[in-house]
TORMIMAR-73357 format. One line per field, with one value per residue (C-alpha): residue in one letter; x, y, z; residue number from 0. Coordinates in Angstrom, 1 decimal. Layout:
<pts>
resn c(A | ...)
xx c(X | ...)
yy c(Y | ...)
zz c(Z | ...)
resi c(NUM | ...)
</pts>
This chain:
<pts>
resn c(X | X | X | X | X | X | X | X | X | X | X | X | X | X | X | X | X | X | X | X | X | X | X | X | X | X | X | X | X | X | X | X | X | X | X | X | X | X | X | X | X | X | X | X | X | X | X | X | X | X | X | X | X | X | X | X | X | X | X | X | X | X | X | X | X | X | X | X | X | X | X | X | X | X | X | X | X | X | X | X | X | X | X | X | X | X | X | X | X | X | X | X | X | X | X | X | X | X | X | X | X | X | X | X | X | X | X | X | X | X | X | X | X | X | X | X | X | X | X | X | X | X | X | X | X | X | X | X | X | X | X | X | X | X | X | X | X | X | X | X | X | X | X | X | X | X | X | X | X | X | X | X | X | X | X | X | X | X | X | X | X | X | X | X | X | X | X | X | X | X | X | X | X | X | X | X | X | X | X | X | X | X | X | X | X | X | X | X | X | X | X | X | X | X | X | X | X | X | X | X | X | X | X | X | X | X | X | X | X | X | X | X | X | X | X | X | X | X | X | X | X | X | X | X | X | X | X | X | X | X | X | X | X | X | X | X | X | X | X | X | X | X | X | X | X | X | X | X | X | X | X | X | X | X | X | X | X | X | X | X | X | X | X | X | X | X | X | X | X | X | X | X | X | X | X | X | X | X | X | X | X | X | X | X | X | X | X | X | X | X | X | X | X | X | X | X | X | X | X | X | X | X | X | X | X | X | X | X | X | X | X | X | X | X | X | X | X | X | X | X | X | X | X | X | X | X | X | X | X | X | X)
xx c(119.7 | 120.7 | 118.2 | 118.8 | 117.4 | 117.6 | 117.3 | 116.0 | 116.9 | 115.5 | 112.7 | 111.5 | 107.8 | 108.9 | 108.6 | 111.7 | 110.7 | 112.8 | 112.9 | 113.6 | 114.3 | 114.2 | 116.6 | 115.5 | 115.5 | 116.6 | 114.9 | 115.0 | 112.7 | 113.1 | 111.3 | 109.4 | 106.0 | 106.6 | 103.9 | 104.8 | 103.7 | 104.4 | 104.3 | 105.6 | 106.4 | 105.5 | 106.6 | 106.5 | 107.1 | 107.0 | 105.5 | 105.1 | 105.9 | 102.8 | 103.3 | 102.0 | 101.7 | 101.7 | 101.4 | 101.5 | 99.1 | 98.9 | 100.0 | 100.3 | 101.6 | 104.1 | 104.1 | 107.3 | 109.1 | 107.2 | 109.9 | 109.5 | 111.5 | 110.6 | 111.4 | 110.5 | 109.1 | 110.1 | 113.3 | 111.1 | 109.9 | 110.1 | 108.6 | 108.6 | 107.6 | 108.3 | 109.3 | 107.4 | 108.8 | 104.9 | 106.2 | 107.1 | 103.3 | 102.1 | 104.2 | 102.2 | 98.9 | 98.1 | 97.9 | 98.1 | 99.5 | 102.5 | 101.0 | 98.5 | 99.1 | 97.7 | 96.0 | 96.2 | 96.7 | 95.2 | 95.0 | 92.8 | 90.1 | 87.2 | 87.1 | 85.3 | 88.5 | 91.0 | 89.1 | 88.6 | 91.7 | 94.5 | 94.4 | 94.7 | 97.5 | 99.8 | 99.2 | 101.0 | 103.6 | 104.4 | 104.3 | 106.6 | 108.9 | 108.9 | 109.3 | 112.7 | 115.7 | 114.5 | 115.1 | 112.1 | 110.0 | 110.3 | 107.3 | 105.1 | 106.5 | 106.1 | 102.3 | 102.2 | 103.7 | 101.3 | 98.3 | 99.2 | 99.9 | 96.3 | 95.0 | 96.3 | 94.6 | 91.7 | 90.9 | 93.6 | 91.7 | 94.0 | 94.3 | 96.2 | 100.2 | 101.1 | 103.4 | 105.7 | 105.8 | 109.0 | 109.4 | 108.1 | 110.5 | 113.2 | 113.4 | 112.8 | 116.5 | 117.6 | 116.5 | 117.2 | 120.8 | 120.9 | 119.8 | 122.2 | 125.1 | 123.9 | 123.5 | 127.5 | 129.4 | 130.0 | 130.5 | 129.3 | 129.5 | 127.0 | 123.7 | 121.1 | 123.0 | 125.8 | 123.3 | 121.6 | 124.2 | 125.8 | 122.2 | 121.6 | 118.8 | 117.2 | 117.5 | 113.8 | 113.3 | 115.3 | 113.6 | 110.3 | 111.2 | 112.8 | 110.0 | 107.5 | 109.5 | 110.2 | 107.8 | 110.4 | 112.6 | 116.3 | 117.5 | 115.1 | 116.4 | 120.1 | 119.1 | 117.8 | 120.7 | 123.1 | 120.8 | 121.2 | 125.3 | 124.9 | 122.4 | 125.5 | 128.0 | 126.2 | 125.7 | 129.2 | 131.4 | 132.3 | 132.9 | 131.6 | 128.3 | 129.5 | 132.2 | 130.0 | 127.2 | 130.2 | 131.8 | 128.0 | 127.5 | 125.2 | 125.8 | 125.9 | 125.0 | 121.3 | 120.7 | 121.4 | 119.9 | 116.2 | 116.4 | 117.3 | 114.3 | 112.2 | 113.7 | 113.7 | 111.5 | 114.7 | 117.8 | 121.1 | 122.4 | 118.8 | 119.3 | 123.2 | 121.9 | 119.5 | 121.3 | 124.1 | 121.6 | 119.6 | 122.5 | 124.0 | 127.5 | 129.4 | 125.5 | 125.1 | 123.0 | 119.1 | 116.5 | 113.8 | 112.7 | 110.5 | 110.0 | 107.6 | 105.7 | 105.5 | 104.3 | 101.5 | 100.5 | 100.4 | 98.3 | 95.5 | 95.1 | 92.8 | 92.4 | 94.9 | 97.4 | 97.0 | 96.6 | 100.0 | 101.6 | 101.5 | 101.0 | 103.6 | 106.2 | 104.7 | 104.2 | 101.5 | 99.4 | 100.8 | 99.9 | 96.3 | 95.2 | 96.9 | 94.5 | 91.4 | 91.5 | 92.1 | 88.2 | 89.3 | 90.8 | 88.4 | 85.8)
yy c(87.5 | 89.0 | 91.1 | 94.0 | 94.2 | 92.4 | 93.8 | 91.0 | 92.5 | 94.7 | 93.3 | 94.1 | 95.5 | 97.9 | 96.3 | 96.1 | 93.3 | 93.0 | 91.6 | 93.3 | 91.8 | 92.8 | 96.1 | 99.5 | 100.8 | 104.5 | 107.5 | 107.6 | 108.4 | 107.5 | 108.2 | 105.0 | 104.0 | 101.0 | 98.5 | 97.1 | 94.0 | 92.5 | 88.4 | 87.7 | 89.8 | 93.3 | 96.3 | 100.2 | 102.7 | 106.4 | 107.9 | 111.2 | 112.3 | 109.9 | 106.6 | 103.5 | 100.1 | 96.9 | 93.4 | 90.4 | 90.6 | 93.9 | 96.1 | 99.5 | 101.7 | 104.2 | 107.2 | 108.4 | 111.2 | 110.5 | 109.7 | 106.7 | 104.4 | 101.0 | 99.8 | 96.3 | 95.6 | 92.2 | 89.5 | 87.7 | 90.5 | 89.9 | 92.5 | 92.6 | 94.0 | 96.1 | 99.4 | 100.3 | 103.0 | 105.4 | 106.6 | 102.5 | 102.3 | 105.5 | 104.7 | 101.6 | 103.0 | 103.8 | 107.4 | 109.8 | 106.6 | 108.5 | 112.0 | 110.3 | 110.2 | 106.6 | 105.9 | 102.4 | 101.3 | 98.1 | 98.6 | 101.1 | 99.4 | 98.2 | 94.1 | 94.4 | 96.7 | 94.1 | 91.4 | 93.0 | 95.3 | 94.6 | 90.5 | 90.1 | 93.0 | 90.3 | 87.7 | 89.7 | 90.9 | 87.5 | 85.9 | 88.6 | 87.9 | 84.2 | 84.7 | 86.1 | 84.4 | 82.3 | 83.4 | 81.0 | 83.4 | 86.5 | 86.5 | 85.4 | 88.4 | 91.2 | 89.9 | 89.7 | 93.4 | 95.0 | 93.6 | 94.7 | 98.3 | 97.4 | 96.3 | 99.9 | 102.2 | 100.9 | 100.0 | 101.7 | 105.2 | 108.5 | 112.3 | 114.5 | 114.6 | 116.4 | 118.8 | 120.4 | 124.0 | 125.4 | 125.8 | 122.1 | 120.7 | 123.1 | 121.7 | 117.8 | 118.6 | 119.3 | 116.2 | 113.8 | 115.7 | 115.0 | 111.2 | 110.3 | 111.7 | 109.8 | 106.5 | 106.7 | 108.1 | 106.8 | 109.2 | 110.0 | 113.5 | 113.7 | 114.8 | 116.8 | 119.6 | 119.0 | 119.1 | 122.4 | 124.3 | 123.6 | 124.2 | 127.5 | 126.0 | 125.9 | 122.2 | 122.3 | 123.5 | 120.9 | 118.2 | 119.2 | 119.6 | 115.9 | 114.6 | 116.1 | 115.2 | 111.6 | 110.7 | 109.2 | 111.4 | 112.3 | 109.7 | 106.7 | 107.0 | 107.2 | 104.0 | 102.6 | 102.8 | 101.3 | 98.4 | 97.7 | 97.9 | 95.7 | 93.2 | 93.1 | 92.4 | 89.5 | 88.3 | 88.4 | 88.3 | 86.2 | 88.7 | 88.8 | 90.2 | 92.7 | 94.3 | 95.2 | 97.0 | 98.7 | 100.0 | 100.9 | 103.1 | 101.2 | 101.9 | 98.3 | 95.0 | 94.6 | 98.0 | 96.9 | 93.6 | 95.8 | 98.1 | 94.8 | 92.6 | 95.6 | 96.1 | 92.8 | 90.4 | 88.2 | 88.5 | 88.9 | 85.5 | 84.1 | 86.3 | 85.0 | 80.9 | 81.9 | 83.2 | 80.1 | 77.1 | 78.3 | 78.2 | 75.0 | 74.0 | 76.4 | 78.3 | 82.1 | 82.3 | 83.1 | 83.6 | 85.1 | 82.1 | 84.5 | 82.0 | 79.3 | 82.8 | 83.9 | 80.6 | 80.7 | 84.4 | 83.3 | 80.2 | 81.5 | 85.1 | 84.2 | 81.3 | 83.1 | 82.9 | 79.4 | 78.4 | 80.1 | 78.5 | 75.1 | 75.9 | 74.9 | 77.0 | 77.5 | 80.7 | 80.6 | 78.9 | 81.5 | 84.9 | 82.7 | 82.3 | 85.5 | 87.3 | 85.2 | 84.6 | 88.2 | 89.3 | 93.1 | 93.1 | 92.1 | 95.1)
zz c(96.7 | 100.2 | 102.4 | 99.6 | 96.2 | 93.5 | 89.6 | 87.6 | 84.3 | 81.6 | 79.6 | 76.3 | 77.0 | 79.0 | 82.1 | 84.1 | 87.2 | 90.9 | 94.5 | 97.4 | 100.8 | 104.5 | 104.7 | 104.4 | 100.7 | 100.8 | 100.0 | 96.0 | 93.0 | 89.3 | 86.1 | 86.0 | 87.5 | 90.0 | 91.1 | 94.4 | 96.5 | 100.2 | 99.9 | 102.9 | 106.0 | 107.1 | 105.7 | 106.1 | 103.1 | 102.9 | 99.8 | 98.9 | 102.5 | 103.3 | 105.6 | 104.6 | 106.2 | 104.3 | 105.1 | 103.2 | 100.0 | 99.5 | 96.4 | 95.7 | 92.6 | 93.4 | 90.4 | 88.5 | 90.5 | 93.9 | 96.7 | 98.8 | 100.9 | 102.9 | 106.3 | 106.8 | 110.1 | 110.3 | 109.3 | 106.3 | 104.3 | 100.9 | 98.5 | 95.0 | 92.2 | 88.2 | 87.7 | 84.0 | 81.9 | 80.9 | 78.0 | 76.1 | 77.1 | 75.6 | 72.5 | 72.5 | 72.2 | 76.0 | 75.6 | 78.9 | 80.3 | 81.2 | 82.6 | 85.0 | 89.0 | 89.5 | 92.9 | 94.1 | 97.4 | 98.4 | 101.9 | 101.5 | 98.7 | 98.7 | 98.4 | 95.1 | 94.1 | 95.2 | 93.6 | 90.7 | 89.9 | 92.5 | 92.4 | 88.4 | 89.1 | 91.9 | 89.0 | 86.4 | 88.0 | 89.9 | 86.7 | 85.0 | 88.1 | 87.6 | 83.7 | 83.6 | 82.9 | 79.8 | 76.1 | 75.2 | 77.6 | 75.7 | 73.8 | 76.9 | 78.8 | 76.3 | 76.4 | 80.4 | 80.3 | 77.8 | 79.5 | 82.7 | 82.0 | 79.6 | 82.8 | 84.9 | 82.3 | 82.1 | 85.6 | 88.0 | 89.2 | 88.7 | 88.8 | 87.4 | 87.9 | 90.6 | 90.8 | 93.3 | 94.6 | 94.5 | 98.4 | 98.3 | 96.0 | 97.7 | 100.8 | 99.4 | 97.9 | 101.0 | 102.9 | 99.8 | 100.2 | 103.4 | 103.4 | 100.2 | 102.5 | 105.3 | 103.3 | 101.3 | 104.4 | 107.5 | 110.1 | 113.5 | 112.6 | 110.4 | 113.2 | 112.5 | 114.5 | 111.9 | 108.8 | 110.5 | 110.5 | 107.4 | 105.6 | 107.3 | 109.2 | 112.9 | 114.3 | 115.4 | 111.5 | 110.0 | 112.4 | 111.3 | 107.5 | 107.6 | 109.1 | 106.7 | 103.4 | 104.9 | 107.0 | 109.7 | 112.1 | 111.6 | 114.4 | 113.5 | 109.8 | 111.2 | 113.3 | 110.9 | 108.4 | 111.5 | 111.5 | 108.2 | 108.2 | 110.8 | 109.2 | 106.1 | 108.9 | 110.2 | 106.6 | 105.4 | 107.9 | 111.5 | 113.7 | 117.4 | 117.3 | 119.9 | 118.2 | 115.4 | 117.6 | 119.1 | 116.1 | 114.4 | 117.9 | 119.6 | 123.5 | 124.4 | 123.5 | 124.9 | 123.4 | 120.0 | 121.0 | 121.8 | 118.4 | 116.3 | 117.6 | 117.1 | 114.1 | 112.1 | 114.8 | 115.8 | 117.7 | 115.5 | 116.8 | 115.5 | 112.3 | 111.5 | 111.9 | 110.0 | 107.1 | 107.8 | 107.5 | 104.7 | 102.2 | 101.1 | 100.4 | 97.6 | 97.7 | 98.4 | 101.3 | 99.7 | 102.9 | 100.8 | 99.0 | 97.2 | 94.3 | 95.6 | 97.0 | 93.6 | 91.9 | 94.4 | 93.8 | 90.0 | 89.8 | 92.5 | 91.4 | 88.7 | 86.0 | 83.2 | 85.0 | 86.5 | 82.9 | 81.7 | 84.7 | 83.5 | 79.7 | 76.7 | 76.2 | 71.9 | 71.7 | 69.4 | 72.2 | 74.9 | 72.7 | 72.0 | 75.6 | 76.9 | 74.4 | 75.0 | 78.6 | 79.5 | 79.1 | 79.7 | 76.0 | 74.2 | 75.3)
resi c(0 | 1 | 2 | 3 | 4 | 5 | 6 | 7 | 8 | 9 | 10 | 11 | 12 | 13 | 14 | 15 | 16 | 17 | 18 | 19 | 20 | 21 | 22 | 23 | 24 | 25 | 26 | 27 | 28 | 29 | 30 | 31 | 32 | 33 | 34 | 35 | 36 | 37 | 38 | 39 | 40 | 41 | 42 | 43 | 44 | 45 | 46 | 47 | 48 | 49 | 50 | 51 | 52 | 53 | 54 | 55 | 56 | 57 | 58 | 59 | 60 | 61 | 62 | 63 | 64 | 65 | 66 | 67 | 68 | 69 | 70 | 71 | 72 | 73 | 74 | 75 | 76 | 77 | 78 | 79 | 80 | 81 | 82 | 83 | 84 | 85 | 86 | 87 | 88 | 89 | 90 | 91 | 92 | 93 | 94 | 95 | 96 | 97 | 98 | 99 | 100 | 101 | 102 | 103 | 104 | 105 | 106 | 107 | 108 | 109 | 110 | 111 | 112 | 113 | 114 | 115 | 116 | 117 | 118 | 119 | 120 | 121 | 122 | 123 | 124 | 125 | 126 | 127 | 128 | 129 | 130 | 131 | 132 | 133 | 134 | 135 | 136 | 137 | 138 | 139 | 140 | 141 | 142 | 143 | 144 | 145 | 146 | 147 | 148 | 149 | 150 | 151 | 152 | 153 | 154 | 155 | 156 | 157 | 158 | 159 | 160 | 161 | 162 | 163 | 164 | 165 | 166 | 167 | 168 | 169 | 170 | 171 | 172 | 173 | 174 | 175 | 176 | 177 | 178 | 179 | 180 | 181 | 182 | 183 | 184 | 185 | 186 | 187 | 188 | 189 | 190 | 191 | 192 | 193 | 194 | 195 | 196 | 197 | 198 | 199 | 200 | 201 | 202 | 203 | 204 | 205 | 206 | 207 | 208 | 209 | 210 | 211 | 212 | 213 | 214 | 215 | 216 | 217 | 218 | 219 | 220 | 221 | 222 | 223 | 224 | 225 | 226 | 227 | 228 | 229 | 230 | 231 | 232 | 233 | 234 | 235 | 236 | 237 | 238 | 239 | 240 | 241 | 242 | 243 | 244 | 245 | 246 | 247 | 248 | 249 | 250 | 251 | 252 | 253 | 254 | 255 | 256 | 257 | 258 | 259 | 260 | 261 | 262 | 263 | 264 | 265 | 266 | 267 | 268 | 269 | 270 | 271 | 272 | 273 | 274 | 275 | 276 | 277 | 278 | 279 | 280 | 281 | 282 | 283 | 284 | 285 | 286 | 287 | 288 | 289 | 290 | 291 | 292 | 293 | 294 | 295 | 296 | 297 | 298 | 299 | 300 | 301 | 302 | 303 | 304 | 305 | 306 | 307 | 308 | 309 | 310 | 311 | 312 | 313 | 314 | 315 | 316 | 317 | 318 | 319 | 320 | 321 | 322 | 323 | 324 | 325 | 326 | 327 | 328 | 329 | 330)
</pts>
């Protein structure tokens, strides 16, 4: 895994489980419900136009169709999480799974809530995380994924879905327009004066309209997505540090230099030894270490999952205790 994401693989349950590292995921949606946690670092996400700030520990459940987007704030941010496709669960028995608008945001619950709903919810999914990979698992995580969407619908508070007014959703195309272009092409060009104009829009419109739909402005997203080529650079390549702040349009040097350490919490020289020492010979260079984090989250979130942790593989004995020592299920 680099400082991007990482797809894990499809699961049968429904439940589709990934990692993503330090660099900024880009403005996207998608038809499945995802349930996302910080274990390490600092991170700052966009949903729905709203900002959010994570830290380390806390979890939140982003609903099909809202757009969102995360900047880490910080070099070691490791986030994961599973996207899970509503309508499996409904077709599962979970019915109005798919047409609720789930709200659960951690840093904003009560510490009975987190206790009670949000820890059991870092146990499933860092135990569907470190499930993967294993034919021998399959049966343990079809079980992990039905109790945790189980878990969601009984427990998770919702409203209705929402849905978008058509001015709303106009100008959302616009800006995700806008941000994809930004993202695939290269080009110093592309300003917001350049985007105005080709829209048929007032700059100080535009501004405000990006701003509203993405909850960043037009030139910290572009800086943002610099940062990142430049993160990739340092990565995969030897070239002098210099050059590539140069050819990314960074003024100078100790400009880059500032937006980088406020950007990721190092220097890019601290950054590329970084990335060098934690490979070893013939390995592809893995920083997040996100593992260990996960086996932690899994055997302290509650006693299920510390039992499944160190359980035989059989799965009679894993469908046995999955049943019994989830209470919820059996009310």
């Amino acid at each position: 895994m680099d400082y991007g994401f990482e797809d894990l693989g499809a699961l049968d349950g429904g439940v589709r489980p990934f990692v993503h590292g330090a660099l900024q995921a880009p403005f996207h949606w998608h038809e499945h419900i995802e349930v996302l946690m910080v274990v390490r670092g600092r991170a700052r996400m966009i949903v729905d136009g709203q900002e959010c700030e994570l830290s380390a520990g806390d979890l939140m459940i982003i609903n099909a169709q809202s757009p969102h987007n995360s900047i880490s704030q910080d070099s070691e941010t490791v986030m994961c999480g599973v996207h899970i496709d509503a309508g499996y669960a409904e077709r599962q028995g979970l019915t109005g799974f798919a047409s609720r608008y789930f709200l659960c945001k951690s840093f904003l619950s009560a510490r009975h809530f987190y206790d009670e709903v949000i820890a059991p919810m870092r146990g499933f999914v860092a135990r569907l995380l470190l499930s993967t990979g294993r034919p021998e698992d399959t049966l343990l995580r079809n079980c992990l994924a039905g109790l945790l969407c189980y878990h969601i619908q009984k427990h998770v508070p919702f409203e209705e879905r929402r849905t978008l007014h058509a001015s709303q959703g106009s100008g959302l195309s616009v800006i995700m327009r806008i941000m994809r272009e930004m993202r695939d092409i290269k080009d110093s060009r592309l300003s917001l004066e350049y985007f105005a104009q080709r829209e048929r829009l007032s700059i100080t419109h535009l501004s405000r309209m990006f701003r509203r739909h993405a909850g960043i402005c037009f030139r910290d997203y572009a800086q943002n997505l610099r940062l990142d080529r430049t993160v990739n650079q340092l990565r995969d390549t030897s070239q002098n540090i210099l050059d590539i702040a140069l050819d990314e349009g960074f003024s100078s040097g100790s400009h880059f230099y500032t937006k980088f350490r406020e950007r990721f919490g190092c220097t890019p020289l601290e950054y590329r030894q970084r990335i060098h020492e934690s490979a070893g010979p013939g390995d592809t260079p893995d920083p997040s270490g996100y593992r260990p984090l996960l086996l932690n989250l899994a055997r302290s979130n509650d006693m299920f999952l510390r039992e499944l942790t160190d359980m035989s593989t059989s799965p009679d004995l894993v469908t046995i205790c999955a049943l019994h020592a989830s209470g919820s299920i059996l009310h």
